[in-house]
Biopython code that builds the backbone (N, CA, C, O; Angstrom):
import numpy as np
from Bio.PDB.StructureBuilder import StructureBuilder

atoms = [
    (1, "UNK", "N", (-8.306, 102.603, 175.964)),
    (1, "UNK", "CA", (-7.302, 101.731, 175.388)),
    (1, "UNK", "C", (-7.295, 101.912, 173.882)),
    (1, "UNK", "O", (-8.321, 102.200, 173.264)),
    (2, "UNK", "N", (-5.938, 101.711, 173.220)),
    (2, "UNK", "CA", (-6.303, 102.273, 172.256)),
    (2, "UNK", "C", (-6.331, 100.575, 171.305)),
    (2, "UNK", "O", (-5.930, 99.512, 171.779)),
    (3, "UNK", "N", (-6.858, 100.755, 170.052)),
    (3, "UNK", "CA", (-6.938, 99.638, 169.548)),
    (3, "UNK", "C", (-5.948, 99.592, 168.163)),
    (3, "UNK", "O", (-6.437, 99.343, 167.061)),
    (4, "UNK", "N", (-5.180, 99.734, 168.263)),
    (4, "UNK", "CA", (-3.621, 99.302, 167.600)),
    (4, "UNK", "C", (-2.862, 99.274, 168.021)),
    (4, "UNK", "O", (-2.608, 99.849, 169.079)),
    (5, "UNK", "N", (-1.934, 98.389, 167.202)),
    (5, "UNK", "CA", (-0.181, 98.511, 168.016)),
    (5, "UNK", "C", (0.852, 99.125, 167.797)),
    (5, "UNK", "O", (0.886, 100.096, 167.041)),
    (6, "UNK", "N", (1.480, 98.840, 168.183)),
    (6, "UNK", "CA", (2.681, 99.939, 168.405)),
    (6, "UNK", "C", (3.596, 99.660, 167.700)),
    (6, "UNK", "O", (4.153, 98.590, 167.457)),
    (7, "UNK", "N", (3.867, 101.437, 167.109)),
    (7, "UNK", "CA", (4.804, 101.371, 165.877)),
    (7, "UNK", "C", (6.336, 100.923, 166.852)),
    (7, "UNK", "O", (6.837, 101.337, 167.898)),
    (8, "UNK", "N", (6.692, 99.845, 165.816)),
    (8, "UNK", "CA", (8.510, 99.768, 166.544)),
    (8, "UNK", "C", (9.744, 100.610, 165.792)),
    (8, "UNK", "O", (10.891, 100.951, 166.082)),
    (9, "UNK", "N", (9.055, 100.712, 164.929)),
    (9, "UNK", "CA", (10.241, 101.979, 165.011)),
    (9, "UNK", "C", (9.975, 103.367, 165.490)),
    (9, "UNK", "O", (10.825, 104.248, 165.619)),
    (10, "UNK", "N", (8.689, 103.460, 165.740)),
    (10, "UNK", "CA", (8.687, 104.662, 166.973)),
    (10, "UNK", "C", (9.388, 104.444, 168.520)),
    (10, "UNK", "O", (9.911, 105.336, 169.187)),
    (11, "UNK", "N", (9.276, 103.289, 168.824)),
    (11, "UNK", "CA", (9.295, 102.585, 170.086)),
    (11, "UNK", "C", (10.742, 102.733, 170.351)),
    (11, "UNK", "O", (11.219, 102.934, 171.468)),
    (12, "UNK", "N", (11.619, 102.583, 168.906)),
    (12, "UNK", "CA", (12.859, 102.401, 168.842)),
    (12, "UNK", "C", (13.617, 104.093, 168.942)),
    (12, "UNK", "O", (14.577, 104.393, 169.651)),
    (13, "UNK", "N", (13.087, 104.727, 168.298)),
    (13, "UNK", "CA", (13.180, 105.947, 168.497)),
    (13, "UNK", "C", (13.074, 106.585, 169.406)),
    (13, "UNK", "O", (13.856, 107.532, 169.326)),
    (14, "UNK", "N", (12.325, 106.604, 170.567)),
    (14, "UNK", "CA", (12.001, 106.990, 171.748)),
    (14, "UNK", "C", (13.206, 106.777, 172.624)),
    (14, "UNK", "O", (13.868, 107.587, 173.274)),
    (15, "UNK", "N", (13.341, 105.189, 172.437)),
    (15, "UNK", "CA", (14.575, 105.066, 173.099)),
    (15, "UNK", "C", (16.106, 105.654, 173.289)),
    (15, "UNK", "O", (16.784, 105.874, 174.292)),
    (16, "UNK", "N", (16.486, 105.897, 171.059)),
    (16, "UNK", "CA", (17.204, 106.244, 171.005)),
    (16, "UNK", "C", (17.744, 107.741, 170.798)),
    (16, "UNK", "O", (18.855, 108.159, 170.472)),
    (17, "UNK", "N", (16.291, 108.524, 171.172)),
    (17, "UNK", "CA", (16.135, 109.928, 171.708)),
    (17, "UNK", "C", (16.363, 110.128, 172.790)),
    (17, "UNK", "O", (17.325, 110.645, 173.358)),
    (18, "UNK", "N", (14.745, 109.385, 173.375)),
    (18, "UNK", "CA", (14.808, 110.232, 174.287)),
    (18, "UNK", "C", (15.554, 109.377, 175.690)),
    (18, "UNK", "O", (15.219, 109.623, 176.849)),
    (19, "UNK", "N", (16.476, 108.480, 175.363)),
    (19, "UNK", "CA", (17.249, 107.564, 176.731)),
    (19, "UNK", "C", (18.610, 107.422, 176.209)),
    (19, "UNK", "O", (19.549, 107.541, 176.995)),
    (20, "UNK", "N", (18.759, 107.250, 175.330)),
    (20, "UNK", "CA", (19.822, 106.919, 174.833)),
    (20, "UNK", "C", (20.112, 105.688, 174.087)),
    (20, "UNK", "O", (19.461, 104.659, 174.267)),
    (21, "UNK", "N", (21.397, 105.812, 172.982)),
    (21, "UNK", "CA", (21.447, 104.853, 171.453)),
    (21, "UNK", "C", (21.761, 103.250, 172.126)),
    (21, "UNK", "O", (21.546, 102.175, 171.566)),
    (22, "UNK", "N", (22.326, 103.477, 173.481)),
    (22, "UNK", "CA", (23.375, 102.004, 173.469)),
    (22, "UNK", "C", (22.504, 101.907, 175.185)),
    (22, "UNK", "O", (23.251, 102.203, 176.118)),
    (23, "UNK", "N", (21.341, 101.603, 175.495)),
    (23, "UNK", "CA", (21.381, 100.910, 176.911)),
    (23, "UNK", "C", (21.646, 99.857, 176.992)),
    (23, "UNK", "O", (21.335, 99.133, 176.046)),
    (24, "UNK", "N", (22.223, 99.373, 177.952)),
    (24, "UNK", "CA", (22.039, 97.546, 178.060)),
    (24, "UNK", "C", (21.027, 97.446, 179.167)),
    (24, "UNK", "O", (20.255, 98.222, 179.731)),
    (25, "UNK", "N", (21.371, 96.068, 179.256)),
    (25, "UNK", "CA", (19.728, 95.306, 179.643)),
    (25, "UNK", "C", (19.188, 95.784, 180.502)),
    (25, "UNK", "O", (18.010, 96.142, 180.504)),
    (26, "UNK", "N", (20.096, 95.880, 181.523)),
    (26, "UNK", "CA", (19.844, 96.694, 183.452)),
    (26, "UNK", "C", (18.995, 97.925, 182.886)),
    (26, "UNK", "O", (17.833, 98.153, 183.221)),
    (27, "UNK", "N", (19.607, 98.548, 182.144)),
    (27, "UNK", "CA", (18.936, 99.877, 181.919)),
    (27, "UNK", "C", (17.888, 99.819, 181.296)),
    (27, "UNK", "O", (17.037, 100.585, 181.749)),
    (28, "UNK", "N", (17.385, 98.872, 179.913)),
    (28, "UNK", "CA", (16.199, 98.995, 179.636)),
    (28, "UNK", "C", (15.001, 98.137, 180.803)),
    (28, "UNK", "O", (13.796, 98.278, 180.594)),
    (29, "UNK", "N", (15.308, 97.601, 181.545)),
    (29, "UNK", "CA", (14.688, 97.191, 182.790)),
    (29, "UNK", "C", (14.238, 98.378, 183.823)),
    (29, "UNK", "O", (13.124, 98.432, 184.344)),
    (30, "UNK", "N", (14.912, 98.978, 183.955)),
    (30, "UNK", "CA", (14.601, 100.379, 184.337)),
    (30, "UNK", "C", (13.711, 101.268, 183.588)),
    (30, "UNK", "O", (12.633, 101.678, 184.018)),
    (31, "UNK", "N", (14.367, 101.627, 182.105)),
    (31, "UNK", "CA", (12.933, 102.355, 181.739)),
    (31, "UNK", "C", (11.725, 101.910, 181.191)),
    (31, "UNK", "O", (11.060, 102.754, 180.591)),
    (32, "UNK", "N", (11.161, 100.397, 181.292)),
    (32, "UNK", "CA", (10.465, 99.741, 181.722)),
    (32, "UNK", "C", (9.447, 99.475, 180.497)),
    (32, "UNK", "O", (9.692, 98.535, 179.742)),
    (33, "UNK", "N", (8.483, 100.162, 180.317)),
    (33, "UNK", "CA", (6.980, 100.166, 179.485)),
    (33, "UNK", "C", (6.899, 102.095, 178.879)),
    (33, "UNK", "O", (6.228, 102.618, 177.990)),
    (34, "UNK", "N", (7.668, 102.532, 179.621)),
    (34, "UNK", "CA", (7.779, 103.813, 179.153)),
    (34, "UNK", "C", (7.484, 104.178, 177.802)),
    (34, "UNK", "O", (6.383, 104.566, 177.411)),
    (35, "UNK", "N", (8.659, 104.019, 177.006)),
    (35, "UNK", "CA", (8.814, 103.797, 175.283)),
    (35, "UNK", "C", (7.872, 104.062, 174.480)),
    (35, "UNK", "O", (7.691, 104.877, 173.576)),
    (36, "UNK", "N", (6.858, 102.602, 175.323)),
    (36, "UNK", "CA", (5.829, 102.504, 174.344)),
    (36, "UNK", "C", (4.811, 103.427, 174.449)),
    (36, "UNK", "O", (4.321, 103.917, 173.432)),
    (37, "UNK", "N", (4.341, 103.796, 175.819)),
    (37, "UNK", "CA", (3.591, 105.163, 175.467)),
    (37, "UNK", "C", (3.698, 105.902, 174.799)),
    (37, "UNK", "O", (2.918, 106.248, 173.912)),
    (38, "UNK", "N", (4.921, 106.404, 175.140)),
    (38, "UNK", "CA", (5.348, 107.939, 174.383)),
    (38, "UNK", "C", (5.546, 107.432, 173.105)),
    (38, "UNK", "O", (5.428, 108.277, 172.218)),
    (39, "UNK", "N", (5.910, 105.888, 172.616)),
    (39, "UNK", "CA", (5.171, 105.937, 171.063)),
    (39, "UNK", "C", (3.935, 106.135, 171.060)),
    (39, "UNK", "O", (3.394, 107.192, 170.735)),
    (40, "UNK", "N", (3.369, 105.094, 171.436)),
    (40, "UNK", "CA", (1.557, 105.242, 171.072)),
    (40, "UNK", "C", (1.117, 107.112, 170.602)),
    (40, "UNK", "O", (0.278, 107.402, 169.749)),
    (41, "UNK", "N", (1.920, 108.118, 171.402)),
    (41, "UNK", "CA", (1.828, 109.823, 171.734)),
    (41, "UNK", "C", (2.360, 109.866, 170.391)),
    (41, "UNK", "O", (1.430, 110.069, 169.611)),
    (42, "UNK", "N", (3.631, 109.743, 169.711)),
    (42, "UNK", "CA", (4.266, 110.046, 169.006)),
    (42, "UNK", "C", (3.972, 109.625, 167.605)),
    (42, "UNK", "O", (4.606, 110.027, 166.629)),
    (43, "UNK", "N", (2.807, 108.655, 167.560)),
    (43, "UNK", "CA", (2.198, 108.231, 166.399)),
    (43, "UNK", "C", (1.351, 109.308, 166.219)),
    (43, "UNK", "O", (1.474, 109.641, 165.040)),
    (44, "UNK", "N", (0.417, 110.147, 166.873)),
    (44, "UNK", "CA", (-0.131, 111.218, 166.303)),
    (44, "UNK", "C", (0.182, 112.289, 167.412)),
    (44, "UNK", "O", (-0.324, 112.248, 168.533)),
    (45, "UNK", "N", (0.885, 113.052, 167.075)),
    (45, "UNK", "CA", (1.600, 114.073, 167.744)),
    (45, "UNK", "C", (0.612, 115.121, 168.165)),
    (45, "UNK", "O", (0.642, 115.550, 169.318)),
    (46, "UNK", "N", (-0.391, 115.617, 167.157)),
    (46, "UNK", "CA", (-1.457, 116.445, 167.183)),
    (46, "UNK", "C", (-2.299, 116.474, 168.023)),
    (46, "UNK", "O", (-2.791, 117.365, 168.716)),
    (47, "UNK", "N", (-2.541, 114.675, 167.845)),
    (47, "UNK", "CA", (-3.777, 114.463, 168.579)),
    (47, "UNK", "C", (-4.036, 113.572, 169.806)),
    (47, "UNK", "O", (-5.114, 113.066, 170.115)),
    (48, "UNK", "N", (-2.418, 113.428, 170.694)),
    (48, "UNK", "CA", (-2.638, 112.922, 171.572)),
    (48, "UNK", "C", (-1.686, 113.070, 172.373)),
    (48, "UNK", "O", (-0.602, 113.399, 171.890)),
    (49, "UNK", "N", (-1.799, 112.877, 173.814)),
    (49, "UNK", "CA", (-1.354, 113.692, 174.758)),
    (49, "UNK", "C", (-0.861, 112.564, 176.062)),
    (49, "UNK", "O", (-1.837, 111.971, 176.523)),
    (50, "UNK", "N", (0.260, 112.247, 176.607)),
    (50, "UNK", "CA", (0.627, 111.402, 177.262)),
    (50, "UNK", "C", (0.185, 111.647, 178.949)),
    (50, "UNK", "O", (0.595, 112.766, 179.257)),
    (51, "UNK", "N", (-0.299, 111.183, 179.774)),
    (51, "UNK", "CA", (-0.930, 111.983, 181.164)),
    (51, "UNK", "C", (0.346, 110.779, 182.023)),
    (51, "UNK", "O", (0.689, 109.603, 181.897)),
    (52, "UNK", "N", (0.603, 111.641, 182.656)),
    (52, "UNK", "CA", (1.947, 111.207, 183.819)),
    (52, "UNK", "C", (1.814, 111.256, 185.231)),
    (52, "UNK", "O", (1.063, 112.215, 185.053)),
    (53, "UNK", "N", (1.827, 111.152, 186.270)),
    (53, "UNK", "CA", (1.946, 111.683, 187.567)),
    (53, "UNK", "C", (3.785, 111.903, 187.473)),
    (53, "UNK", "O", (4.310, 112.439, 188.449)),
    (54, "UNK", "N", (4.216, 111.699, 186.909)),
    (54, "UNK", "CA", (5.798, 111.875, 187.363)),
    (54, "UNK", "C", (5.628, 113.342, 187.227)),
    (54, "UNK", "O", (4.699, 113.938, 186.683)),
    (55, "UNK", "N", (6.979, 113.962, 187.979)),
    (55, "UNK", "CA", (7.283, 115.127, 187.298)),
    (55, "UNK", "C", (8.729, 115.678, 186.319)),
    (55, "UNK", "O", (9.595, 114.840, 186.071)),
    (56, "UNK", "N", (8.848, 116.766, 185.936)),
    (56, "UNK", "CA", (9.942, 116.891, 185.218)),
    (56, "UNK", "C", (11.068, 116.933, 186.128)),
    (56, "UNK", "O", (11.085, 117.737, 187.060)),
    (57, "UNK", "N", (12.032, 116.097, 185.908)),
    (57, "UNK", "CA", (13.536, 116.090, 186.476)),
    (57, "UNK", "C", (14.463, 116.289, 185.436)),
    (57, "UNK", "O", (15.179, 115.310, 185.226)),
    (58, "UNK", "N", (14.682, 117.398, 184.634)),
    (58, "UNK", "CA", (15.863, 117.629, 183.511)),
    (58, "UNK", "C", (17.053, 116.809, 183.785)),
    (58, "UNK", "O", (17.729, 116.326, 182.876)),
    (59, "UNK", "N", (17.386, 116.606, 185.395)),
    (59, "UNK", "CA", (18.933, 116.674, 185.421)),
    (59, "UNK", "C", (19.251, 115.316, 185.297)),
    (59, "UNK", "O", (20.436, 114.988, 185.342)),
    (60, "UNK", "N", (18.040, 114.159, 185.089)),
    (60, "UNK", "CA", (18.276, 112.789, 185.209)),
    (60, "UNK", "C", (18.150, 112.175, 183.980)),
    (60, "UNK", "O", (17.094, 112.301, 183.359)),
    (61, "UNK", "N", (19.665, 111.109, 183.245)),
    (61, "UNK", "CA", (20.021, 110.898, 182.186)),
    (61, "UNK", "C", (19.613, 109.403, 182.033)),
    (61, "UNK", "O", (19.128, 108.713, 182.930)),
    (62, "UNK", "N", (19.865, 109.034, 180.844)),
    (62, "UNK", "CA", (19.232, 107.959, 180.329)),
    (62, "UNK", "C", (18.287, 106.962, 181.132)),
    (62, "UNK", "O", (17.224, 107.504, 181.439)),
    (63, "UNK", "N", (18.404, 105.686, 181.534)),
    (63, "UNK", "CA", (17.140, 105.439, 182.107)),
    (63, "UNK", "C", (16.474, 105.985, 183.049)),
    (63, "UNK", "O", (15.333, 105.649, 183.368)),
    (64, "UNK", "N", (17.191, 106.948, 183.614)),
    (64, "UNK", "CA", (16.406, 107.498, 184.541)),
    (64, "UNK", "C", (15.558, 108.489, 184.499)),
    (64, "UNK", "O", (15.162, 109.146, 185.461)),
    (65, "UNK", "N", (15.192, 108.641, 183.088)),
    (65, "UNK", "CA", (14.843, 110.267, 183.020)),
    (65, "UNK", "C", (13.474, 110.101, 182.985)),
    (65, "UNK", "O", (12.968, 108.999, 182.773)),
    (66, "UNK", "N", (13.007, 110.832, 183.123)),
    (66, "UNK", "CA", (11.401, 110.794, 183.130)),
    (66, "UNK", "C", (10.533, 110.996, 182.282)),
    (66, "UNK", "O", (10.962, 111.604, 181.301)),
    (67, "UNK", "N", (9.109, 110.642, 182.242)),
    (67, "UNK", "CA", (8.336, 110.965, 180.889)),
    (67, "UNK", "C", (8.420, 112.282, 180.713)),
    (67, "UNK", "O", (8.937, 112.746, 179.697)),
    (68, "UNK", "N", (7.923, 113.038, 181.678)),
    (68, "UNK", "CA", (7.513, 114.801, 180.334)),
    (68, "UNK", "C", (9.248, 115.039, 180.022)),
    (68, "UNK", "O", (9.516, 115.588, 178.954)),
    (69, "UNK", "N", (10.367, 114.652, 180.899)),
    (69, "UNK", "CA", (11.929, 115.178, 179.889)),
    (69, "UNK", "C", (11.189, 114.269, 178.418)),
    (69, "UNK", "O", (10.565, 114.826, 177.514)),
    (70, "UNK", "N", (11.383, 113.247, 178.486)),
    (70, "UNK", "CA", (11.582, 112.357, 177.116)),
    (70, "UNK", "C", (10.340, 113.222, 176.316)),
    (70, "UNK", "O", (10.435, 113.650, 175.166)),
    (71, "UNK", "N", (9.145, 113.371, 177.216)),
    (71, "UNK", "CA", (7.920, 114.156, 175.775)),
    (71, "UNK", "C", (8.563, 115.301, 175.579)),
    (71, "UNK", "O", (8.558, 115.535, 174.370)),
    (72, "UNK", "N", (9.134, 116.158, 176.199)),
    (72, "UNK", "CA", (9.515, 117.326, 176.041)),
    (72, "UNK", "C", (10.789, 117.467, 174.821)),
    (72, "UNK", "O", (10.917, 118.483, 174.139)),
    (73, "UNK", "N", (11.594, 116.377, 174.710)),
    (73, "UNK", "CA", (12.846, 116.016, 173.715)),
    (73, "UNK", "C", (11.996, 115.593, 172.440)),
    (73, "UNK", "O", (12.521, 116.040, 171.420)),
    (74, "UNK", "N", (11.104, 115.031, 172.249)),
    (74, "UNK", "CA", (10.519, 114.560, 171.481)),
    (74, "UNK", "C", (9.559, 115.059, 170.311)),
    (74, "UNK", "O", (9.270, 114.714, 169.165)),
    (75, "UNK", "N", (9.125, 116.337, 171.477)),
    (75, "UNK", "CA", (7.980, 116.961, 170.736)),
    (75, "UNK", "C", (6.940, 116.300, 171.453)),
    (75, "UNK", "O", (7.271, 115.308, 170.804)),
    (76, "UNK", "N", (6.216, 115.983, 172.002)),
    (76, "UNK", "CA", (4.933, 114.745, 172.687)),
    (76, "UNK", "C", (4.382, 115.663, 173.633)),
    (76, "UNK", "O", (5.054, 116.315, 174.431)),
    (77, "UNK", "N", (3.055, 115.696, 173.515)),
    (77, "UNK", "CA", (2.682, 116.840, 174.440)),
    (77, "UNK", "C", (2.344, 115.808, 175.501)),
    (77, "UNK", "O", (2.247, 114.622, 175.187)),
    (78, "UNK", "N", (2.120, 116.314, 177.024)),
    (78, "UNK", "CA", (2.350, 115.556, 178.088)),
    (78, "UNK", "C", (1.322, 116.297, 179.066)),
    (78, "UNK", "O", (1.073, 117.469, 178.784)),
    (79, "UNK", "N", (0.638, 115.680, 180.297)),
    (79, "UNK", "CA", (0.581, 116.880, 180.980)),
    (79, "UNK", "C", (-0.258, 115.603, 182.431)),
    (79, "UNK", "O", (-0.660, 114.441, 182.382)),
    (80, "UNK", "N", (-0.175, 116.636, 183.520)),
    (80, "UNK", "CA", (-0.651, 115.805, 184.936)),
    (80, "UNK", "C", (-2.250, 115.129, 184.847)),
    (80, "UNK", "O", (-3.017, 115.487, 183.953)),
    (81, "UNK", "N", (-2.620, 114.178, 185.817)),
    (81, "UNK", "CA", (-3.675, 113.849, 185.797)),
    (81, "UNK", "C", (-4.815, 115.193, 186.383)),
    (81, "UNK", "O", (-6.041, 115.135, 186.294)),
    (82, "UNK", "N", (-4.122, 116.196, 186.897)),
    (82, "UNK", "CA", (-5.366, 117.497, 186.860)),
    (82, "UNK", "C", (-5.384, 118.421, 186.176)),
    (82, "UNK", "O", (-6.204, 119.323, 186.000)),
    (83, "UNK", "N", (-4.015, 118.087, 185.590)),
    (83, "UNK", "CA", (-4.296, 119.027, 183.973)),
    (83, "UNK", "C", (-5.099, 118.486, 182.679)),
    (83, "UNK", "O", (-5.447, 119.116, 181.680)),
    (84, "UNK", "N", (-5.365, 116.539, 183.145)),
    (84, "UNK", "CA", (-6.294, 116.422, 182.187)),
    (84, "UNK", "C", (-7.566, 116.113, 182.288)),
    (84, "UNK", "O", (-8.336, 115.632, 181.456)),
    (85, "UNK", "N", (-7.814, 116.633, 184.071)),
    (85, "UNK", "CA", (-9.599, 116.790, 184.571)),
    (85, "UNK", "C", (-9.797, 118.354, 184.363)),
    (85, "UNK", "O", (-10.982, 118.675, 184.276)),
    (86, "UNK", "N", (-8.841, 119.436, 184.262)),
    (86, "UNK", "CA", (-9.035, 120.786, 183.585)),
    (86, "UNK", "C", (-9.552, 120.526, 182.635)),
    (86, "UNK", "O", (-10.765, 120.650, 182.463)),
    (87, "UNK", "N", (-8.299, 119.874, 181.342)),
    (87, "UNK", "CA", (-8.820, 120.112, 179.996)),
    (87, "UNK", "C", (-9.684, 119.288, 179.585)),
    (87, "UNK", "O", (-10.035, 119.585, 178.443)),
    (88, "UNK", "N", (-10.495, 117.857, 180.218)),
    (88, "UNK", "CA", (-11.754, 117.282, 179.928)),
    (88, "UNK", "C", (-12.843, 118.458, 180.894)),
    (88, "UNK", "O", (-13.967, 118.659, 180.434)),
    (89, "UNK", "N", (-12.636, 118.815, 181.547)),
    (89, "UNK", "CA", (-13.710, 120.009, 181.855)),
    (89, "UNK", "C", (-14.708, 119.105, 183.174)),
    (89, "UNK", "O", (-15.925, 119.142, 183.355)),
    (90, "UNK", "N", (-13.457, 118.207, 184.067)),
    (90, "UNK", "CA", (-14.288, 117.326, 185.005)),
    (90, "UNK", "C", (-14.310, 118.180, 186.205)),
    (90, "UNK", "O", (-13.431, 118.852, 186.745)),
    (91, "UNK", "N", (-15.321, 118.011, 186.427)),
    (91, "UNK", "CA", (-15.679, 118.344, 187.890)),
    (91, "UNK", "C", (-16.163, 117.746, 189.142)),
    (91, "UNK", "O", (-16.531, 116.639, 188.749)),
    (92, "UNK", "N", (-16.431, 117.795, 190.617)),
    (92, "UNK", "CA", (-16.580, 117.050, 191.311)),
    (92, "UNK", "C", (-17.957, 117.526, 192.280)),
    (92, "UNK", "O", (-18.574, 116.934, 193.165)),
    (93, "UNK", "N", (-18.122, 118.995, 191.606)),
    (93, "UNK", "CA", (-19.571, 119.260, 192.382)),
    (93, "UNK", "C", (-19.499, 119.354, 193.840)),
    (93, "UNK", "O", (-20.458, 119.683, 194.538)),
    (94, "UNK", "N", (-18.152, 119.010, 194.352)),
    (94, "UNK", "CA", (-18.308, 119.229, 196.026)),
    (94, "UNK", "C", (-18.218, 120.690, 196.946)),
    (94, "UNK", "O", (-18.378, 120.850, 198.156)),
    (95, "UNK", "N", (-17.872, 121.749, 195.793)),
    (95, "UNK", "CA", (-17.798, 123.170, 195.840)),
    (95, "UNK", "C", (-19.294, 123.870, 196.031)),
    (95, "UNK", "O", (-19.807, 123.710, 194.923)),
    (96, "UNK", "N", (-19.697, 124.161, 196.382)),
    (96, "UNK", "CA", (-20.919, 124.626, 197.019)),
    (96, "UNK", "C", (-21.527, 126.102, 196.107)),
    (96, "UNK", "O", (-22.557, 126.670, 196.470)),
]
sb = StructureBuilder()
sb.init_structure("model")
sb.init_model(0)
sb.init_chain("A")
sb.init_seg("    ")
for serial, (resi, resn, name, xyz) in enumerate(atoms, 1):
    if name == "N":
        sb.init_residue(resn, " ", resi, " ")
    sb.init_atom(name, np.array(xyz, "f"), 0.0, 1.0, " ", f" {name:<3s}", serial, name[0])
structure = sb.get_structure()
């Protein structure tokens, strides 16, 4: 967890990147808590990395679109929960 909060004009930005300038309410109900991750990511771009189970769906527009489209519009590096037991170097020892 991280221990600060969240920039709002990143938060605001996210939105009006990576979902679009004008949602109304229905729609930000839909893209939910999203935002704020990919701020929390977008506050240090370098050094932090958003982990998703979704996958990429390009073809789906404003609230519907998914995290790695929006990290991918953004710049936000992104990646699956076994791409980030690769790159922590976890293992499970059940391989013989």
């Amino acid at each position: 967890m991280l221990g600060e909060d969240v920039d709002s004009t990143l938060v605001q930005a996210v939105v009006a990147e990576g979902y679009g300038d004008d949602l109304n309410d229905h729609e930000f109900e839909v893209v939910g808590r999203d935002p704020f991750l990919i701020a929390y990511a977008l506050a240090d771009v370098a050094g932090r990395c958003v982990v998703t189970a979704e996958v990429s769906k390009p073809r789906k527009q404003r609230q519907n679109r998914h995290i790695p489209d929006v990290c991918d519009t953004l710049g936000v590096k992104w990646c699956d929960p076994f791409g980030l037991n690769r790159a922590l170097g976890f293992k499970t020892g059940w391989a013989p």
